[in-house]
C-alpha positions in Angstrom: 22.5 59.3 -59.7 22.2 58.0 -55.9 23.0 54.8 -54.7 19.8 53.7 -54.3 18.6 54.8 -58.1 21.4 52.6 -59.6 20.8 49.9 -57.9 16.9 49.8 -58.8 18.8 50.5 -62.5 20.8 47.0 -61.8 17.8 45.5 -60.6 15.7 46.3 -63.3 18.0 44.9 -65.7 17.7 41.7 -64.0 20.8 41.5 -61.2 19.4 39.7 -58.2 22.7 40.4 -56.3 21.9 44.0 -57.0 18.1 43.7 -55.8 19.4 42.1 -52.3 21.4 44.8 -51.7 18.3 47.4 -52.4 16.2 45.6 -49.9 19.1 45.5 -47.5 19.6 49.0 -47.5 15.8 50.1 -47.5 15.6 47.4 -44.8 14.9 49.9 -42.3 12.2 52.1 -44.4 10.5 49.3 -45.0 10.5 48.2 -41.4 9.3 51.7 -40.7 6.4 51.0 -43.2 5.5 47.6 -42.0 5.5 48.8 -38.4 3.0 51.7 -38.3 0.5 49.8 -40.6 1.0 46.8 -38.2 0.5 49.3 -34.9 -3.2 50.0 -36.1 -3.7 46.1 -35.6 -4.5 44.0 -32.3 -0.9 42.7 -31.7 -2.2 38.9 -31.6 -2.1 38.4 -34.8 0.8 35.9 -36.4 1.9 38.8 -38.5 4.4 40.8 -37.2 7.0 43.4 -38.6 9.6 41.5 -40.0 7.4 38.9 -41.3 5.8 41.2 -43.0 9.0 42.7 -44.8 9.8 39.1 -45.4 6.7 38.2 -47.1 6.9 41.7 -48.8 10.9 40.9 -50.5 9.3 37.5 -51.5 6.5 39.1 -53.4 9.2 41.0 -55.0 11.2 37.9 -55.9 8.2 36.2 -57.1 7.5 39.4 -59.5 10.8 38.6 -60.7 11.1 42.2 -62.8 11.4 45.4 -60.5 9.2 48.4 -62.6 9.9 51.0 -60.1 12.0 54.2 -61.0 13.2 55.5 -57.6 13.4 55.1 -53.7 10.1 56.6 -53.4 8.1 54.3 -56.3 10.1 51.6 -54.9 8.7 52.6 -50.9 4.9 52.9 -52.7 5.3 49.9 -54.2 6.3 48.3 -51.2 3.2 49.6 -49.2 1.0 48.2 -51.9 2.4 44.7 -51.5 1.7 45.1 -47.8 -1.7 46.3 -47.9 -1.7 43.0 -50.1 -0.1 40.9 -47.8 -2.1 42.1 -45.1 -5.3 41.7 -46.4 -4.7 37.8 -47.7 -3.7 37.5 -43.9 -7.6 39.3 -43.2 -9.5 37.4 -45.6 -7.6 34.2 -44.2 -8.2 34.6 -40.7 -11.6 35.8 -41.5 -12.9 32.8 -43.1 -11.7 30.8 -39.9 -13.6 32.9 -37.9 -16.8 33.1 -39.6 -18.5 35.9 -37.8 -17.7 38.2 -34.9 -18.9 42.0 -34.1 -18.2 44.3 -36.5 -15.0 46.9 -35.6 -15.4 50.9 -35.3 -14.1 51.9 -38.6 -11.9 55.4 -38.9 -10.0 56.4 -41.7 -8.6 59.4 -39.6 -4.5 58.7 -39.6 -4.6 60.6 -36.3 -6.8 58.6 -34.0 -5.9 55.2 -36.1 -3.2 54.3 -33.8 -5.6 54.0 -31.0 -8.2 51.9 -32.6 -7.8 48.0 -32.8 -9.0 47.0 -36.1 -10.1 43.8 -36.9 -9.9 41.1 -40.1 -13.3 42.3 -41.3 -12.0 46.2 -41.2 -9.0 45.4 -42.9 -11.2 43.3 -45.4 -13.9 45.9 -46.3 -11.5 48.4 -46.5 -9.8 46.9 -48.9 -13.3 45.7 -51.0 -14.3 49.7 -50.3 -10.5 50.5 -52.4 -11.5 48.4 -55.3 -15.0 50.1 -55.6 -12.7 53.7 -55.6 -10.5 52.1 -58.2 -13.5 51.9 -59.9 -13.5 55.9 -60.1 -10.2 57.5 -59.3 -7.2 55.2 -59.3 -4.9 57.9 -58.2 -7.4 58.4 -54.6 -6.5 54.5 -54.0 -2.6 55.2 -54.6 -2.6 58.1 -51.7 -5.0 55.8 -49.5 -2.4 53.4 -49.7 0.5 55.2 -49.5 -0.8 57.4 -46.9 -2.8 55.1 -44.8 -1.0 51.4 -45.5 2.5 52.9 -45.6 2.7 56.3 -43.6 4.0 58.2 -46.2 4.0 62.1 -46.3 2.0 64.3 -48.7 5.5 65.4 -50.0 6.6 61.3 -50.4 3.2 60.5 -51.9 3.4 64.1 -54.0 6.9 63.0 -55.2 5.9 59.3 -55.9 2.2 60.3 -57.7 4.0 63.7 -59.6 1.8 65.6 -57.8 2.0 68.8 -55.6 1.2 68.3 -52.0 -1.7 70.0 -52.1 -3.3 67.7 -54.0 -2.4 65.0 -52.5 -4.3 66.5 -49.1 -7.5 67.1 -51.9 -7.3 63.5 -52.8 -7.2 62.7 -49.0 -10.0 64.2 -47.9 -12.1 63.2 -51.3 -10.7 59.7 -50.7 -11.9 59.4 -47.3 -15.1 61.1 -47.9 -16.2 58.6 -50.7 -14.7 55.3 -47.8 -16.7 56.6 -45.5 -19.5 56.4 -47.5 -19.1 53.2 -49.1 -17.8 51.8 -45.6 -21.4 53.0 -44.5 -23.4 51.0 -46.8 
């Protein structure tokens, strides 16, 4: 068992000492993380990376029980508190706002980093995700991983138990059915 397993074991069995030291040394993956989904945004937001892995450890602390079985659930679950995160910071900041043009959408990972995306993106994106909850939970889980976290097929295959060719199926259903509902 790797260093990183037992500590998630210590930290599951409630050893906050042990949790610190699993954030401290996935630190820098979960910068990683926090960084590209941050890169799709306008960079004047008040969210930057290490406030976001700072407000991602104390949604962990808050949790106060760790569920996750390895590096790569604990990376996934990571993203998901991000996209989390994120999107409170959205809804927030759109609710000040109250308006504004609406933002070219792309769920296209390759051209994403070259689009600004707004509050209301990042908001119906994340109301288009519940819809697809709705239908295929595992299709949100690669979104997220995928496109909230910038995970590999082979992390996201590892994470969901799938092959990595199904995670690419899933992609491309996934983005399919967003665009659509993103349309509407």
């Amino acid at each position: 068992m790797g260093d990183i397993t037992q500590l998630i074991v210590r930290a599951r069995a409630g050893e906050r000492g042990a949790f610190d030291q699993l954030f401290q040394q996935l630190y820098p993956d979960l910068r990683r993380i926090a960084h590209v989904r941050l890169s799709r945004h306008v960079r004047d937001t008040l969210m930057d990376t290490t406030v976001l892995v700072h407000e991602c450890y104390m949604k962990f602390v808050q949790a106060q029980r760790l569920t996750v079985e390895d590096r790569v659930h604990f990376l996934s679950y990571a993203a998901t508190a991000m996209r989390s995160i994120i999107v409170d910071v959205a809804r927030a900041a759109r609710a000040e706002r109250r308006g504004g043009d609406a933002a070219h959408v792309t769920l296209n990972t390759e051209h994403a980093d070259s689009l600004a995306q707004g509050e209301d993106q990042i908001v119906d994106i994340d109301e288009a995700l519940k819809e697809l909850a709705k239908l295929d939970e595992r299709l949100v889980r690669v979104v997220e991983m995928r496109y909230f976290a910038g995970m590999t097929d082979a992390e996201i295959g590892a994470a969901l138990g799938v092959t990595d060719r199904t995670v690419r199926r899933d992609w491309e259903k996934a983005r399919l059915l967003l665009a659509h509902a993103l349309k509407s």
